[in-house]
C-alpha positions as CSV (number, residue, x, y, z in Angstrom):
1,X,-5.1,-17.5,-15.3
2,X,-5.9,-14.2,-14.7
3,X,-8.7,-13.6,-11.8
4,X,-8.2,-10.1,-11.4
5,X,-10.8,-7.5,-12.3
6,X,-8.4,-5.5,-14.5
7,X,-7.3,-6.4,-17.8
8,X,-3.4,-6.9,-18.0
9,X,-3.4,-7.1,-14.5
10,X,-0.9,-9.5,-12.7
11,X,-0.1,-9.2,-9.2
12,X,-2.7,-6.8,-6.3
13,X,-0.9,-5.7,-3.5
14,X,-2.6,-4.7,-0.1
15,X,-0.4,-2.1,2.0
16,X,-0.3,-1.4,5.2
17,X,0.4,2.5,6.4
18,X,1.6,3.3,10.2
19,X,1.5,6.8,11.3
20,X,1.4,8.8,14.5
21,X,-0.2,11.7,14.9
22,X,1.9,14.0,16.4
23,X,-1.3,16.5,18.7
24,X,-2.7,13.0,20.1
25,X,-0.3,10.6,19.8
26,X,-2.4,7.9,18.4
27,X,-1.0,5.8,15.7
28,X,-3.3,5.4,12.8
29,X,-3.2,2.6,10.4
30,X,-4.9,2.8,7.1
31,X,-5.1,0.0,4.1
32,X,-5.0,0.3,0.3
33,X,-4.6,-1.3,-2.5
34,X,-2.2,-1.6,-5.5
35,X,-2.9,-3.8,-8.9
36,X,0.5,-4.0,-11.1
37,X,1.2,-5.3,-14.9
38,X,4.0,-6.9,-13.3
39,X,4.4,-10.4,-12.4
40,X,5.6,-11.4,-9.4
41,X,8.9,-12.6,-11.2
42,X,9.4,-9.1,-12.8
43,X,8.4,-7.2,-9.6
44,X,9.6,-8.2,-6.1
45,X,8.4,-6.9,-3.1
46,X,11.1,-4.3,-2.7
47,X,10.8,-2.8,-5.9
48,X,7.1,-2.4,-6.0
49,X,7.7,-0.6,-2.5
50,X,9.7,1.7,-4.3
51,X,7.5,2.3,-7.5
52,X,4.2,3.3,-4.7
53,X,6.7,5.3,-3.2
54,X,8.1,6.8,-6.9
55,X,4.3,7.2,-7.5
56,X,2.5,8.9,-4.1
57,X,6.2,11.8,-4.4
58,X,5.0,12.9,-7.6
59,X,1.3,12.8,-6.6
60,X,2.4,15.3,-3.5
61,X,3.9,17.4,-5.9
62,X,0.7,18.0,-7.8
63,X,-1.5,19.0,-4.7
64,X,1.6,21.5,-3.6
65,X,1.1,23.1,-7.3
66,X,-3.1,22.5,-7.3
67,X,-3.1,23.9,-3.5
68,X,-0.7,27.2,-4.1
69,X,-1.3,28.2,-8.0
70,X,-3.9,30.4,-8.3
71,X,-6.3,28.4,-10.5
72,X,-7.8,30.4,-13.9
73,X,-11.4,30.7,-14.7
74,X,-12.4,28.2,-17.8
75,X,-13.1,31.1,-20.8
């Protein structure tokens, strides 16, 4: 049975990220959420580790080309 909120949706995943700032010091710990097609079968932890990872590299190459291309003005 399916209790998720998205249709399709198998497995959510709650991750954990650990960071240090490197002016204070401080370690900073922030929580988010992933929901997957895959079942726990097709997807062990390991690899859905990898596909967030996959996922978040191409997502920092976007805001490198949205930050430093000079954006057009719609016609």
């Amino acid at each position: 049975m399916n209790n998720l909120f998205s249709p399709g949706a198998r497995q959510a995943v709650q991750i954990r990220r650990r960071r240090s700032d490197r002016k204070t010091g401080k370690t900073i710990i922030t929580t988010v959420f992933a929901v997957t097609s895959l079942t726990a079968e097709q997807a062990t932890p390991v690899l859905l580790t990898r596909l967030v990872c996959d996922h978040w590299k191409i997502e920092f190459l976007h805001h490198v080309r949205d930050t430093a291309l000079p954006r057009t003005p719609p016609n």
